[in-house]
C-alpha positions as CSV (number, residue, x, y, z in Angstrom):
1,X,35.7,6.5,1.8
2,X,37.8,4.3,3.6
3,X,36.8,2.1,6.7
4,X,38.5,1.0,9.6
5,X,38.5,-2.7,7.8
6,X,40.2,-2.2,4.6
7,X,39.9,0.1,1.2
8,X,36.5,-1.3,1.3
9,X,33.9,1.1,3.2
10,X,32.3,-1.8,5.2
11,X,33.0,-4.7,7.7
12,X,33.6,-7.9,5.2
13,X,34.0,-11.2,5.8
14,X,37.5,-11.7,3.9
15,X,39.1,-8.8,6.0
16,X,37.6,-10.6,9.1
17,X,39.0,-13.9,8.3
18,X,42.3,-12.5,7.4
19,X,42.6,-10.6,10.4
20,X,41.8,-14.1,12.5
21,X,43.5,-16.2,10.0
22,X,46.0,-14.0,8.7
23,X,45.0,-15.3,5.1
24,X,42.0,-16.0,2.6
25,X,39.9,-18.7,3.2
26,X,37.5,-20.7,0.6
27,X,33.7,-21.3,1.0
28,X,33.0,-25.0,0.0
29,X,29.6,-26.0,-0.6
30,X,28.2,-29.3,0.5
31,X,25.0,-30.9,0.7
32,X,24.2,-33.3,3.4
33,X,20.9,-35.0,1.7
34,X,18.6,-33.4,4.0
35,X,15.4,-32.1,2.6
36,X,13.3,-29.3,4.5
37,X,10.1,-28.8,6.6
38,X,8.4,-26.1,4.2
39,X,9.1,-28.5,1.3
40,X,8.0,-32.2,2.9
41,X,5.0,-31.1,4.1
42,X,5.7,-30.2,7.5
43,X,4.8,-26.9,7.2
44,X,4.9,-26.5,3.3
45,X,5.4,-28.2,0.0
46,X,7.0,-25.4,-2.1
47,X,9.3,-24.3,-0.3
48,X,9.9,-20.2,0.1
49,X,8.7,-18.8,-2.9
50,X,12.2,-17.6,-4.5
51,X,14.0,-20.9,-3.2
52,X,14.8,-23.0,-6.5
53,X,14.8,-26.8,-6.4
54,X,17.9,-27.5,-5.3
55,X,16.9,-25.4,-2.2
56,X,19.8,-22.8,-2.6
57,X,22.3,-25.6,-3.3
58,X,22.8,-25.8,-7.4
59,X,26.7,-24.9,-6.5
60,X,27.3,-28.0,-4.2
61,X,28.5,-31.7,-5.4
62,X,25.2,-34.0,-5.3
63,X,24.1,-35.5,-2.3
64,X,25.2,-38.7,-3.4
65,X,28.9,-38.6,-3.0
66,X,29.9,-38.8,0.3
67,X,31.3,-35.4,2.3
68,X,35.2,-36.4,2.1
69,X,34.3,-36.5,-1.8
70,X,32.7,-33.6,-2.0
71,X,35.2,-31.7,-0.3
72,X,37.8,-33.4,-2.8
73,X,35.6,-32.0,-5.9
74,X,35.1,-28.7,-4.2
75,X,38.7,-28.2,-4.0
76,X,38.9,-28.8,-7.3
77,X,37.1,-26.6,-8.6
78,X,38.3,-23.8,-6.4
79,X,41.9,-24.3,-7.1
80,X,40.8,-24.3,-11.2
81,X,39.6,-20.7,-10.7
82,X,42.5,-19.5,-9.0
83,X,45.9,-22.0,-10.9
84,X,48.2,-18.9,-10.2
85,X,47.7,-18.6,-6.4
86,X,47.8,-21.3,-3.9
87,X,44.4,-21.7,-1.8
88,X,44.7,-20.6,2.0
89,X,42.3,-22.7,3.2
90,X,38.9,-23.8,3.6
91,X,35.3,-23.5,5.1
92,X,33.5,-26.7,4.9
93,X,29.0,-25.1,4.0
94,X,26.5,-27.0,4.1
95,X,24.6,-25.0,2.2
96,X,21.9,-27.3,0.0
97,X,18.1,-27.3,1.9
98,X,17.9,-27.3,5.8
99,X,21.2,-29.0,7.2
100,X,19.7,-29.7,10.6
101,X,16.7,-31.0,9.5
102,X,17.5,-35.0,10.3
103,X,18.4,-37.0,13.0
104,X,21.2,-35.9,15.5
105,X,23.5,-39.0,14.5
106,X,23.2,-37.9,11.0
107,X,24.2,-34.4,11.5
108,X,27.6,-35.6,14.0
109,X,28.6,-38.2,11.3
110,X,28.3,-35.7,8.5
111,X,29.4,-32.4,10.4
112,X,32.1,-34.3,11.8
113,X,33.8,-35.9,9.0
114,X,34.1,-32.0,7.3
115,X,35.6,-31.2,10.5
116,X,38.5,-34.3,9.9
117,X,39.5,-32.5,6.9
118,X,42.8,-31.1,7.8
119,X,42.7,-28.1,5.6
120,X,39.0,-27.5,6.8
121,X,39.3,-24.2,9.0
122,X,35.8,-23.4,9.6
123,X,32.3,-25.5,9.7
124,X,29.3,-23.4,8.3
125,X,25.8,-24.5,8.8
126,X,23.0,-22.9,6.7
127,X,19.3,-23.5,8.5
128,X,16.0,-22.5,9.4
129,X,15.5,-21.6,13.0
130,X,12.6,-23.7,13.5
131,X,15.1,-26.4,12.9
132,X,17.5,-26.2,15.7
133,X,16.2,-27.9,18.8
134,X,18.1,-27.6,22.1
135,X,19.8,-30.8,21.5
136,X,20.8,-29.4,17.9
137,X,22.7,-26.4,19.9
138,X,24.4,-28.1,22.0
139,X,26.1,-30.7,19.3
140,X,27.1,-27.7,17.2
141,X,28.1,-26.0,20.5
142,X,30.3,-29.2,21.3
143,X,31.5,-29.2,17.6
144,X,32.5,-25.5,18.1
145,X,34.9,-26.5,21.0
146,X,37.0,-28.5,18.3
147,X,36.9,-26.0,15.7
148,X,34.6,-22.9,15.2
149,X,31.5,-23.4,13.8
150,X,28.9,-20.8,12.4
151,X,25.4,-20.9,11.8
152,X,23.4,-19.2,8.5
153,X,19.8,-18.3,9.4
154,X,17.5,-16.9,6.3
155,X,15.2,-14.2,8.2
156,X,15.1,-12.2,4.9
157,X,12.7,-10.2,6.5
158,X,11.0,-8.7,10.1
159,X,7.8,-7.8,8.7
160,X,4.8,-11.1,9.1
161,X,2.5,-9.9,6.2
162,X,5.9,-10.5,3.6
163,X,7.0,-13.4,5.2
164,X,3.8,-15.0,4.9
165,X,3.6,-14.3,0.9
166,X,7.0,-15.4,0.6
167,X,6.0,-18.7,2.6
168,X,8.9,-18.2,4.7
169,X,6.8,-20.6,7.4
170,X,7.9,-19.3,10.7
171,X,7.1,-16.3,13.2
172,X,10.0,-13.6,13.8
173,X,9.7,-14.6,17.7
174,X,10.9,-17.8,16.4
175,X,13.9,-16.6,14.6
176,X,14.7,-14.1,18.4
177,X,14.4,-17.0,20.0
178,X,17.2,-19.2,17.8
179,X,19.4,-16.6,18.0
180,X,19.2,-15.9,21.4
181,X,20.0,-19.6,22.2
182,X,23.0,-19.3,19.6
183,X,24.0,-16.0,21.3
184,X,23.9,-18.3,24.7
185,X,25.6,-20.9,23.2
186,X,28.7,-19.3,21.4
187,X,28.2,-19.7,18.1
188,X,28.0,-17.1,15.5
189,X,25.1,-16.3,13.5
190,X,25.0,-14.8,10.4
191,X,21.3,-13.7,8.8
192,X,20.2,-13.3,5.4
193,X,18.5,-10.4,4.2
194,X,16.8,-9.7,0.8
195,X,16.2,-6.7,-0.4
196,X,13.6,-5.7,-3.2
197,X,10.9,-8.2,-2.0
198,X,7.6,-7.1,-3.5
199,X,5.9,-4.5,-1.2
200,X,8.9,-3.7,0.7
201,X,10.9,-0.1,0.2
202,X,14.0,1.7,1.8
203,X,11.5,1.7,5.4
204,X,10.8,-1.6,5.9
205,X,14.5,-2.7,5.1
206,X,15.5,-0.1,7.5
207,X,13.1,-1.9,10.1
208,X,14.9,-5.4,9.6
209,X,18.4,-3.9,9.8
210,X,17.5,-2.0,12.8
211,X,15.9,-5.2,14.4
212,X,19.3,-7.0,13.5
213,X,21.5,-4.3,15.0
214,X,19.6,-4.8,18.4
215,X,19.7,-8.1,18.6
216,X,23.6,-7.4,17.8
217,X,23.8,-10.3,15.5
218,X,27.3,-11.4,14.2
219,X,27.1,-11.3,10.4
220,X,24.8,-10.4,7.5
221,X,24.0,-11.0,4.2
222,X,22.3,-8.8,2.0
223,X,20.6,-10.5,-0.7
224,X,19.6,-9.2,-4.3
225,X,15.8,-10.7,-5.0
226,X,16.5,-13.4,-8.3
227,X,13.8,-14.7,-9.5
228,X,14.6,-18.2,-10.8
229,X,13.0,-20.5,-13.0
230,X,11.0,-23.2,-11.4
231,X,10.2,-21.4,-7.6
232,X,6.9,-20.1,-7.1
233,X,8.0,-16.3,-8.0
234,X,8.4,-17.4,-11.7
235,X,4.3,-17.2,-12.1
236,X,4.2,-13.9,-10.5
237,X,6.9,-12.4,-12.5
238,X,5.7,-13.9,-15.5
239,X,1.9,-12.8,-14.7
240,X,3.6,-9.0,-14.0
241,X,2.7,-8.9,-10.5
242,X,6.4,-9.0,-9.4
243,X,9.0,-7.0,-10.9
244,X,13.2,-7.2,-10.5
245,X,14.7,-4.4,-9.7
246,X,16.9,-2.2,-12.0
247,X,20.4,-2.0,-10.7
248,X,20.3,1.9,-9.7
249,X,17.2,0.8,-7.7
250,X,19.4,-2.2,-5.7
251,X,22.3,-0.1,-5.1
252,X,20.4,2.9,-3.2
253,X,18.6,-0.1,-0.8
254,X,21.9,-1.6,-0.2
255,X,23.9,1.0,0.2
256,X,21.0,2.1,2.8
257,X,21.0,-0.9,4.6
258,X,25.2,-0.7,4.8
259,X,25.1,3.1,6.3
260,X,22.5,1.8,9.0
261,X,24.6,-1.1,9.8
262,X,26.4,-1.2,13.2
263,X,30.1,-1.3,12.1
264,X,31.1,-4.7,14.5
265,X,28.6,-6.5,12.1
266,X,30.5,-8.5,9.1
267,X,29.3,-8.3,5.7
268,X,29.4,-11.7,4.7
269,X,27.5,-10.6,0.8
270,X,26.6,-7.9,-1.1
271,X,24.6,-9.4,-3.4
272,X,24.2,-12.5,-5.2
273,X,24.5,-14.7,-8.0
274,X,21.4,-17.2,-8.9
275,X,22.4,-20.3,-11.1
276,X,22.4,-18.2,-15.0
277,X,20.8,-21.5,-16.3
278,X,17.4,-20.6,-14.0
279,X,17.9,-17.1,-14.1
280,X,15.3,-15.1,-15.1
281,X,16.0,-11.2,-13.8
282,X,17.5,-9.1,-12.7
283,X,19.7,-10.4,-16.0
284,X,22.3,-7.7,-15.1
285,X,23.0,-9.6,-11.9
286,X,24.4,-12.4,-14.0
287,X,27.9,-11.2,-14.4
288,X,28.6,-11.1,-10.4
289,X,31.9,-9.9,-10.9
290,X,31.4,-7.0,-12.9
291,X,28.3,-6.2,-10.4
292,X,30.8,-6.4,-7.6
293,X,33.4,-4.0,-9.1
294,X,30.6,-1.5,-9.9
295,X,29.3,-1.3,-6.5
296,X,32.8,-0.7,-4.9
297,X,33.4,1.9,-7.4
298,X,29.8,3.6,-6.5
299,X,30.5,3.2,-2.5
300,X,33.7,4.8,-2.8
301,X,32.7,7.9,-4.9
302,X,29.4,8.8,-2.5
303,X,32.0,8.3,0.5
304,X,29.9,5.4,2.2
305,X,30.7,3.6,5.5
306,X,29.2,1.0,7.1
307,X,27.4,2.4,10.3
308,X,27.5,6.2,9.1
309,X,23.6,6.2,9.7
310,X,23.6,3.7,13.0
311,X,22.7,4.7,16.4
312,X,22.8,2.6,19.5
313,X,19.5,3.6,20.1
314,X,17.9,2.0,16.8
């Protein structure tokens, strides 16, 4: 079926930048150095459960190089993919760990010297919401008067009992309350979501999109479960207390979570792609592509649209 958007039946974030940009722009991940509070101790040493060691970062330059190299490299590597068409331009991510987790000085040198990149359109922050104190908002709130700036938040889920067992470390009040202050202060949010954590089904997804919805955030990402070599769901997998889930299994929660959807929200992911060097299942998430092509072939042939299921009420 087709959306308002595009061919595709749902909100995404490349038809949303287009239609502000007028053209394609590039994610490029960065990491700033900074570590993370449920990893040093603060309120955990191994991390989330499913977070590998490079604390969701394996696709950025190392910490080492400084962020006008690492944008240089990142460039690189995107224009390699893509040597018959011309890049359009670029979102600087600070993806790696928890990229307000340091000193305010740190976070303007290293947010602002992405921003000096010319070709640099967008700065995107990825975070945890019990790591963005007031005086946090209001330098990415300053930031955001120069050029827009997002923030990613990793709820993943609404319900305490499986964020504890994940070790997400923080209350949902604490996640309302970020976003509320982000709401306040202009900047958009986006939230990730994953779907097929052990003990959750179609109902308690349904819950955590419906709780999204109200709090009207600006963008989602839906977020296949990998288990990955080296996190702390490796033993349960391996022990057969956790399982992956088949690919039949992933579509029906995600297209679910897509019908429930309120249409003004973008859909920043569909799914995901762990590193294939930790990888240990779903294996048939390791060719992203092909995954991709399959799910917009399967949307358009049960005639799905973002929102078909959503009610203002929710």
């Amino acid at each position: 079926m087709k959306g308002p958007w595009d061919e595709r039946p749902y909100h995404s974030l490349d038809w949303e930048l287009k239609r502000l940009y007028g053209k394609k722009l590039y994610k490029l991940s960065l990491n700033g150095g900074m570590s993370c509070p449920n990893r040093d101790g603060s309120k955990g040493t191994g991390g989330c459960i499913f977070c590998s060691g490079g604390g969701s970062g394996e696709f950025a330059s190392g910490a080492a190089l400084s962020v006008k190299e690492q944008l240089a490299a990142a460039k690189e590597l995107v224009k390699k993919k893509l040597p018959r068409r011309a890049p359009g331009g670029y979102i600087a991510y600070f993806q790696a760990y928890t990229n307000t987790y340091g000193p305010l000085p740190l976070l303007e040198r290293l947010f602002t010297e992405a921003m000096d990149d010319d070709e640099v359109e967008i700065l995107s922050v990825a975070t945890r919401p019990d790591c963005l104190p007031d005086e946090v908002i209001k330098l990415l709130s300053r930031l955001n008067r120069r050029k827009p700036v997002w923030v990613e938040l990793g709820l993943q889920t609404i319900h305490e009992k499986t964020a504890k067992w994940i070790r997400r470390g923080y209350p949902l009040s604490c996640f309302d309350g970020a976003a509320r202050r982000l709401e306040e202060a202009g900047i958009p949010l986006t939230a990730h979501v994953i779907l097929g954590l052990p003990g959750e089904g179609r109902k308690e997804l349904l819950e955590t999109i419906d709780h999204l919805n109200r709090l009207r955030i600006w963008g989602v990402k839906l977020q296949l479960l990998h288990i990955l070599s080296g996190t702390g769901l490796e033993e349960s997998f391996r022990a057969g207390r956790v399982r992956a889930l088949s690919f039949e299994e992933y579509e029906e929660l995600l297209f679910s979570a897509i019908a429930r959807l309120r249409p003004e929200a973008v859909i920043h992911r569909i799914t995901g792609d762990g590193p294939k060097r930790l990888l240990l299942a779903p294996l048939w998430s390791g060719n992203k592509r092909e995954v991709l092509n399959r799910l917009s072939r399967d949307m358009k042939a049960a005639g799905l649209l973002q929102g078909m299921n959503f009610k203002e009420e929710v």
